[in-house]
N, CA, C and O of each residue as an XYZ file, in Angstrom:
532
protein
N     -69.664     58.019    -23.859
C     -68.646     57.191    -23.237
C     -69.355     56.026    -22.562
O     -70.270     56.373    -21.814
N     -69.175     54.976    -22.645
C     -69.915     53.390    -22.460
C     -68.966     52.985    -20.971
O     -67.773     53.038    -20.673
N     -70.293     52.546    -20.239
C     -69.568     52.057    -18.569
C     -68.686     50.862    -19.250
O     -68.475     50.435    -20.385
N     -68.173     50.479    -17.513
C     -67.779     49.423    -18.000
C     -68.546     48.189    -18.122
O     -69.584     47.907    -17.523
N     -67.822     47.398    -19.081
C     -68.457     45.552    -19.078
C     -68.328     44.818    -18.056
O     -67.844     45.194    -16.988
N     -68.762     43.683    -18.309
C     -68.441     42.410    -17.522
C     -66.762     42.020    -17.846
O     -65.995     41.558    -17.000
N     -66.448     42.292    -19.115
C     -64.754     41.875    -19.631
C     -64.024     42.638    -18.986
O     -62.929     42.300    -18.537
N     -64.774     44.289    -18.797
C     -63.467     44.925    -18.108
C     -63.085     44.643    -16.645
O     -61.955     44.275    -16.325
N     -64.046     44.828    -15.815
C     -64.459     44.430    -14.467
C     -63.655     42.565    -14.006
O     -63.014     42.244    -13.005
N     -63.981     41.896    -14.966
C     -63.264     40.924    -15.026
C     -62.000     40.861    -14.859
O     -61.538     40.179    -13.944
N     -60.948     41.789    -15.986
C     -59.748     42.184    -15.974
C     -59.323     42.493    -15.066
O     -58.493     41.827    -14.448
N     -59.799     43.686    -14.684
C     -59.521     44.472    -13.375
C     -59.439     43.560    -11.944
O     -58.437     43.537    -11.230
N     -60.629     42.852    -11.683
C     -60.231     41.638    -10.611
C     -59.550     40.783    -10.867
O     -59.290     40.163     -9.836
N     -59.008     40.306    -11.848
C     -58.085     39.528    -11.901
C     -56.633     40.083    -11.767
O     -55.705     39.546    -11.162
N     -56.618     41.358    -12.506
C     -55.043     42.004    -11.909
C     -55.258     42.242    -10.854
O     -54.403     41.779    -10.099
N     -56.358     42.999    -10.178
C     -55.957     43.184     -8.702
C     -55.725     41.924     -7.662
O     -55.264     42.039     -6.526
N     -56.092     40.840     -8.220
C     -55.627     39.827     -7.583
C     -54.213     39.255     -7.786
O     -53.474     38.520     -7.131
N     -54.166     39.688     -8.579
C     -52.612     38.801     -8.591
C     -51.527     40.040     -8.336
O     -50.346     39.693     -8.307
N     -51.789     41.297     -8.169
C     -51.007     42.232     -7.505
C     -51.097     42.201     -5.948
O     -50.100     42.726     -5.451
N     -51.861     41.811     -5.169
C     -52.174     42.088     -3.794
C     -51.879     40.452     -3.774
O     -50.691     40.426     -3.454
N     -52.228     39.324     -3.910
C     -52.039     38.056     -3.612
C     -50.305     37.730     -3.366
O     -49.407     37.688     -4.207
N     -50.257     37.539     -1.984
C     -49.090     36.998     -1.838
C     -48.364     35.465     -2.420
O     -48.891     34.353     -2.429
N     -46.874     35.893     -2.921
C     -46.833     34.456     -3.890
C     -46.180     33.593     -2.462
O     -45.449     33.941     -1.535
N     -46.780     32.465     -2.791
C     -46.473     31.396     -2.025
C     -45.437     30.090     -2.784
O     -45.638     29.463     -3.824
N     -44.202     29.995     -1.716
C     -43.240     29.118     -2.193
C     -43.315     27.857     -1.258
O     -42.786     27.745     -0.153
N     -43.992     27.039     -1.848
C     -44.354     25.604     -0.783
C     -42.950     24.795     -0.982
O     -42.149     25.003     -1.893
N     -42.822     23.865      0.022
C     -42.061     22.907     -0.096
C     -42.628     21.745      0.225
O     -43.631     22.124      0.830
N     -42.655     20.333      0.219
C     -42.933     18.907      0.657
C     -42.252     18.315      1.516
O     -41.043     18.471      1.341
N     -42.525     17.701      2.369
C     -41.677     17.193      3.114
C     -42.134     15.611      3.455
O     -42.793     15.600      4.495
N     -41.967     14.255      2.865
C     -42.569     13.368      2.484
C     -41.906     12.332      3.961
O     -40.717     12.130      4.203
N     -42.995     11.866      4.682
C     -42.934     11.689      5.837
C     -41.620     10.441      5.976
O     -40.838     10.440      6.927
N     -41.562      9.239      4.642
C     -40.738      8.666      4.961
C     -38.818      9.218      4.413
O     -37.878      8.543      3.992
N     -38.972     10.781      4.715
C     -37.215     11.544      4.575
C     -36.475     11.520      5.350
O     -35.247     11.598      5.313
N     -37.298     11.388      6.281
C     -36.690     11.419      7.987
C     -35.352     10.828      7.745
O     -34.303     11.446      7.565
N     -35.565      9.319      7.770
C     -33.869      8.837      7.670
C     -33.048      9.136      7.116
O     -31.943      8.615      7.269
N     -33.376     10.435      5.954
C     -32.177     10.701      5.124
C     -31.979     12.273      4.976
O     -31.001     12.849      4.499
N     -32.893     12.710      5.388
C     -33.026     14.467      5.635
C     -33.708     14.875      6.501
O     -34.786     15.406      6.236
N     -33.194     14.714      7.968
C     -34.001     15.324      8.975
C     -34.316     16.278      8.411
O     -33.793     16.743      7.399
N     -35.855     16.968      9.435
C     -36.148     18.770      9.518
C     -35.181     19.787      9.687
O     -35.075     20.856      9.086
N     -34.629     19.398     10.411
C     -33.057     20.123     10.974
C     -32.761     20.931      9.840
O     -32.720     22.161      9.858
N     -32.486     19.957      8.520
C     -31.749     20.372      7.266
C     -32.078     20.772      6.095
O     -31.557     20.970      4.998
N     -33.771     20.890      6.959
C     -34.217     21.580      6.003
C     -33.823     23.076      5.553
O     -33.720     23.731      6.590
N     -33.603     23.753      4.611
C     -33.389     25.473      4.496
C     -34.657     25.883      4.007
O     -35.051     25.927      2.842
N     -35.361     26.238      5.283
C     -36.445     27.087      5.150
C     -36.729     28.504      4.606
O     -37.849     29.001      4.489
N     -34.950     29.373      4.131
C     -35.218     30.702      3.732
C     -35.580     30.580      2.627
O     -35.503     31.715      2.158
N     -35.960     29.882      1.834
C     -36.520     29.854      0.198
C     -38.470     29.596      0.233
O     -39.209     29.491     -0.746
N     -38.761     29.565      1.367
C     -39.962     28.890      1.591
C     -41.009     29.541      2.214
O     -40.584     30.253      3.123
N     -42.386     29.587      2.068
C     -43.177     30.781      2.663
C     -44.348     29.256      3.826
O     -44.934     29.445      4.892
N     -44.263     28.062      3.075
C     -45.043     26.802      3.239
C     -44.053     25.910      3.460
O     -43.052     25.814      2.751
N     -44.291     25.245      4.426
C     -43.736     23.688      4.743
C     -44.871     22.911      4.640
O     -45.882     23.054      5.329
N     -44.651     21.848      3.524
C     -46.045     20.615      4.136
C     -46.000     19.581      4.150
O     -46.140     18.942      3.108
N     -45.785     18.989      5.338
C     -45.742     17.369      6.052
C     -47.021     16.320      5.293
O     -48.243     16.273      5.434
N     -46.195     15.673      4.582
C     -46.784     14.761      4.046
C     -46.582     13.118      4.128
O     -45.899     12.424      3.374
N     -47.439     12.666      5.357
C     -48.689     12.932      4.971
C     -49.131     11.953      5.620
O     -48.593     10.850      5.721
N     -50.696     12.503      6.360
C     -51.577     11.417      7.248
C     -52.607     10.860      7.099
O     -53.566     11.628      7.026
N     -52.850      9.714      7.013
C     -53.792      9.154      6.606
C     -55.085      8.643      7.685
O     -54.988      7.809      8.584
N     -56.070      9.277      7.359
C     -57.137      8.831      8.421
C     -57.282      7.083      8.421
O     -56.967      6.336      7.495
N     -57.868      6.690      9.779
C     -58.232      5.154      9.940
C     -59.560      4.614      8.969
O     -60.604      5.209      9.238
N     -59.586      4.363      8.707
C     -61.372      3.902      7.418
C     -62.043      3.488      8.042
O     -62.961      3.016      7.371
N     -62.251      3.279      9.549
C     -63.140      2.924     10.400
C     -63.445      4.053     11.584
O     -64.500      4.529     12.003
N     -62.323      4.225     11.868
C     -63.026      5.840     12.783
C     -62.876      6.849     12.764
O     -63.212      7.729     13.557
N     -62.047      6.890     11.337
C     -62.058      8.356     10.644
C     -60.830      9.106     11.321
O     -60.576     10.258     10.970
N     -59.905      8.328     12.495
C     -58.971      9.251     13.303
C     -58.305      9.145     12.466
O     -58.442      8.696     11.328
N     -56.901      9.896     13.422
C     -55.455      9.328     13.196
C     -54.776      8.780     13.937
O     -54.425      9.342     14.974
N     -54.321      7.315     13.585
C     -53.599      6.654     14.490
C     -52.051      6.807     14.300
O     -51.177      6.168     13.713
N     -52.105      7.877     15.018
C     -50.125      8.840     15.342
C     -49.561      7.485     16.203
O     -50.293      6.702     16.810
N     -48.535      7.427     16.136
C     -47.820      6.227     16.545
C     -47.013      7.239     17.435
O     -47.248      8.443     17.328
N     -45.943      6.711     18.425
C     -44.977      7.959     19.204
C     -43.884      8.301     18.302
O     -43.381      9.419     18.417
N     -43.468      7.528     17.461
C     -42.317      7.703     16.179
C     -42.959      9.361     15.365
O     -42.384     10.417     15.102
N     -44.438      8.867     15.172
C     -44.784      9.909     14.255
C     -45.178     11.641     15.047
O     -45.114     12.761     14.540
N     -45.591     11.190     16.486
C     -45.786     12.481     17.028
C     -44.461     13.416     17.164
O     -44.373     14.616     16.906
N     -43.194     12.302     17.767
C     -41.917     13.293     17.386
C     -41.806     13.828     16.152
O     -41.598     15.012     15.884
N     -41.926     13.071     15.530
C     -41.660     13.925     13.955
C     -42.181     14.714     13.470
O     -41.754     15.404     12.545
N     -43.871     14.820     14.324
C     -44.601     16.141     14.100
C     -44.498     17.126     15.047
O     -45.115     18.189     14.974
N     -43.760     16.832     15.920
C     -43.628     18.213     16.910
C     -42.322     18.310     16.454
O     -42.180     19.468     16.847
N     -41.129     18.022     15.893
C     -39.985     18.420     15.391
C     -40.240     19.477     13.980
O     -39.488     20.398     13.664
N     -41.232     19.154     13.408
C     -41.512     19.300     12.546
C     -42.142     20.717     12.074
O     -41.932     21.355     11.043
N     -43.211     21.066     13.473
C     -43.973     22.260     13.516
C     -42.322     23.506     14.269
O     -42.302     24.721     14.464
N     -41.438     22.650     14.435
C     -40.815     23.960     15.554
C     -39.760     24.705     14.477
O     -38.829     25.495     14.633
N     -40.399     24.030     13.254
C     -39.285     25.219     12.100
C     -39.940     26.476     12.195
O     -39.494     27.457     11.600
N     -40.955     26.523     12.891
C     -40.979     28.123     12.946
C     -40.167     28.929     13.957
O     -40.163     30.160     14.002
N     -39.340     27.950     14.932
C     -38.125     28.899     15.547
C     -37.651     29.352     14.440
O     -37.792     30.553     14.210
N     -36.847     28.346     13.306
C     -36.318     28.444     12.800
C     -36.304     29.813     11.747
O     -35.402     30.609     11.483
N     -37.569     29.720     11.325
C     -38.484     30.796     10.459
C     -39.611     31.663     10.622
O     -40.184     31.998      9.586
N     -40.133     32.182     11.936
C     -40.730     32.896     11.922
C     -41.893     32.858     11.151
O     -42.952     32.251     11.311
N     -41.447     33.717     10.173
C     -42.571     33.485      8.452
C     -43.381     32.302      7.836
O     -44.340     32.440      7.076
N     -42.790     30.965      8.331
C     -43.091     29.774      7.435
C     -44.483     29.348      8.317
O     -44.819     29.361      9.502
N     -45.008     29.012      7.179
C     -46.333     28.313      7.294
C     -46.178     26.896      7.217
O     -45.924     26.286      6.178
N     -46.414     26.151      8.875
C     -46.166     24.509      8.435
C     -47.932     23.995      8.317
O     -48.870     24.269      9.065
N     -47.878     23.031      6.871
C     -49.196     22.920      6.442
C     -49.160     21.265      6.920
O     -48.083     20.672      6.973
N     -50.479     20.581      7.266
C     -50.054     19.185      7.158
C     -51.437     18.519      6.175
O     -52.644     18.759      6.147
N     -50.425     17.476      5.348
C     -51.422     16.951      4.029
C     -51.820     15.638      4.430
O     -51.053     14.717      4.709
N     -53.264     15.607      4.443
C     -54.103     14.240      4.687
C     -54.470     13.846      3.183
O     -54.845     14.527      2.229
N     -54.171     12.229      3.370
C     -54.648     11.614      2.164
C     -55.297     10.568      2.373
O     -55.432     10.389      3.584
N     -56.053      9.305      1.374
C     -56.554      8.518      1.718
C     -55.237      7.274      1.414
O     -55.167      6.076      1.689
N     -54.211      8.318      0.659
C     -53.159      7.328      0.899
C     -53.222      5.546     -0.165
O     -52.407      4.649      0.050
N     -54.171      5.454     -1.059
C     -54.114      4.698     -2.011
C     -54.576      3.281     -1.399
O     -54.258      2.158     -1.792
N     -55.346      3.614     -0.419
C     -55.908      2.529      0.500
C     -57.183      2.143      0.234
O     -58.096      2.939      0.012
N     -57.321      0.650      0.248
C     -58.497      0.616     -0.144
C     -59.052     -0.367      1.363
O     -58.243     -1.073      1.965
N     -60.492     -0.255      1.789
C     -61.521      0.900      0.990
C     -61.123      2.676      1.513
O     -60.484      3.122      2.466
N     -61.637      3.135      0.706
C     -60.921      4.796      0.597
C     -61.871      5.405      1.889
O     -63.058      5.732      1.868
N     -60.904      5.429      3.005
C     -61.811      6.115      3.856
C     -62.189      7.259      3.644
O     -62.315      7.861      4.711
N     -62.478      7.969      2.625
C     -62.875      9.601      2.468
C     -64.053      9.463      1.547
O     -64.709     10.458      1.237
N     -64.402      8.025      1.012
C     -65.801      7.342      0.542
C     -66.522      7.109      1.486
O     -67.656      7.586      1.528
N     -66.106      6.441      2.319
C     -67.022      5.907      3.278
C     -67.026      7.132      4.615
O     -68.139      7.236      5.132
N     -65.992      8.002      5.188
C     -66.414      9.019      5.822
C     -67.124     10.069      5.073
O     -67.845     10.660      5.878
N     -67.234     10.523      3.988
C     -68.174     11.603      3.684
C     -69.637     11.131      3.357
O     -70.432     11.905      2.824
N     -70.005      9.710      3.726
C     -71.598      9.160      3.383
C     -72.316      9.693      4.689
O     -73.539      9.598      4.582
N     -72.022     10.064      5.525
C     -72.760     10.301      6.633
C     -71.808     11.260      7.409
O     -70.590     11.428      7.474
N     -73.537     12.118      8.274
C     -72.822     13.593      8.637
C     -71.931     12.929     10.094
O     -70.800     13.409     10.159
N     -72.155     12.246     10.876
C     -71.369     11.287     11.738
C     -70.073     11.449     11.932
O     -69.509     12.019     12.866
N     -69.480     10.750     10.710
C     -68.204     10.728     10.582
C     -67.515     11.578      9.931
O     -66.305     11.578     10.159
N     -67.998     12.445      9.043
C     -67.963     13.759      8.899
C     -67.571     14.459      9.932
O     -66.362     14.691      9.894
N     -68.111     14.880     10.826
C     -67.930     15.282     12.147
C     -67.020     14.930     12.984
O     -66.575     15.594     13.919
N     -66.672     13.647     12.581
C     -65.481     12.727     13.517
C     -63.810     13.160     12.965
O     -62.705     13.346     13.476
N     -64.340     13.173     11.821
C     -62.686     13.664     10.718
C     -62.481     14.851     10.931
O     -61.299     15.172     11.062
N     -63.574     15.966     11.046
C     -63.642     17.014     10.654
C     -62.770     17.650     12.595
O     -61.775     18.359     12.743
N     -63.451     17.173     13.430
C     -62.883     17.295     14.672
C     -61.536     16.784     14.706
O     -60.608     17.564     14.926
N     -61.264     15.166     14.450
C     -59.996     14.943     14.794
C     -58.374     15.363     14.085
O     -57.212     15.144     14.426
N     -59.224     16.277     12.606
C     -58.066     16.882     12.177
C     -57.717     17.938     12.497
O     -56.620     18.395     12.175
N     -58.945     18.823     13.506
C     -58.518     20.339     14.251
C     -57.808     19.776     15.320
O     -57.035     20.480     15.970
N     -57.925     18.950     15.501
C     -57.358     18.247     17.154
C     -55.935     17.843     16.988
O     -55.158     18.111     17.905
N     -55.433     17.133     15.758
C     -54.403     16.891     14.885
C     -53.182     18.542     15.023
O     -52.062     18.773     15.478
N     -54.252     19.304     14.339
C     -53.255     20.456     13.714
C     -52.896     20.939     14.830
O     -51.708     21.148     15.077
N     -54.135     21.262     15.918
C     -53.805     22.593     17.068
C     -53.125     21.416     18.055
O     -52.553     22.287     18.711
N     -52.709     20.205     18.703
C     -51.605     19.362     19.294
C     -50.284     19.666     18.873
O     -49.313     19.772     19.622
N     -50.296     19.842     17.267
C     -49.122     19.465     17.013
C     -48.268     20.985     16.487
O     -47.131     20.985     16.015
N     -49.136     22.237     16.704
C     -48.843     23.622     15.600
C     -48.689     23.519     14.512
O     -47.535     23.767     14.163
N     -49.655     23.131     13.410
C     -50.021     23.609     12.019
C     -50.314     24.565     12.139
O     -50.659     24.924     13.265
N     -50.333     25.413     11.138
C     -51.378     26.520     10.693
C     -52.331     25.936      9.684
O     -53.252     26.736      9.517
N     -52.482     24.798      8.905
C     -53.363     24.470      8.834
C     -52.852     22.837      7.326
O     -51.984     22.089      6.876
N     -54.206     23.276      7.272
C     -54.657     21.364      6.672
C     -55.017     21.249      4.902
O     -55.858     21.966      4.359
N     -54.228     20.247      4.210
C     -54.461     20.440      2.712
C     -54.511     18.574      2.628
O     -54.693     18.010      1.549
């Protein structure tokens, strides 16, 4: 009787992953909806993910420059977990189609690396994310 392979062992972690892996039902929430679908209206019972999209770092100091328009909308935003308990609110950073691409010029040096890398924990835990995509 022959152990097992690399093919079977393979198999086997791959079903056991996708039996134990919880399925995740994301939704988007595209920052300029506001005027036409508050959070409010959102129906979060179909949803395991909420993700606020979307912030774009500065290309010079790597922050985020939250305006007061945008901090309401991110603390309105994180409190669907009254709403839901369960839901995971995610928030999505992009470079946003800007040129020059600040995520070129922040990942050349460990510096600003460090600067992004801080001001997006500083970002999530202000505003209650559970976390960052």
């Amino acid at each position: 009787m022959g152990g097992l392979n690399f093919a079977h062992i393979l198999a086997l972690a791959y079903s056991l992953f996708f039996i134990v892996s919880p399925v995740v039902k994301a939704g988007y929430y595209p920052s300029q909806a506001l005027d036409n679908f508050p959070t409010s209206a959102i129906d979060t019972s179909f949803l395991t993910h909420i993700i606020y999209v979307l912030l774009v770092p500065n290309n010079v100091t790597f922050k985020f420059d939250i305006s007061n328009s945008t901090a309401s909308i991110l603390s309105n935003f994180t409190t669907l977990h009254r709403k839901s308990p369960h839901l995971k609110a995610v928030c999505s950073i992009s470079g946003g189609g800007i040129e020059p691409d600040p995520f070129a010029i922040m990942a050349a040096k460990g510096s600003s690396r460090g600067v992004f890398i801080r001001e997006t924990i500083e970002v999530a835990c202000r505003y209650g994310f559970d976390g960052v995509d």
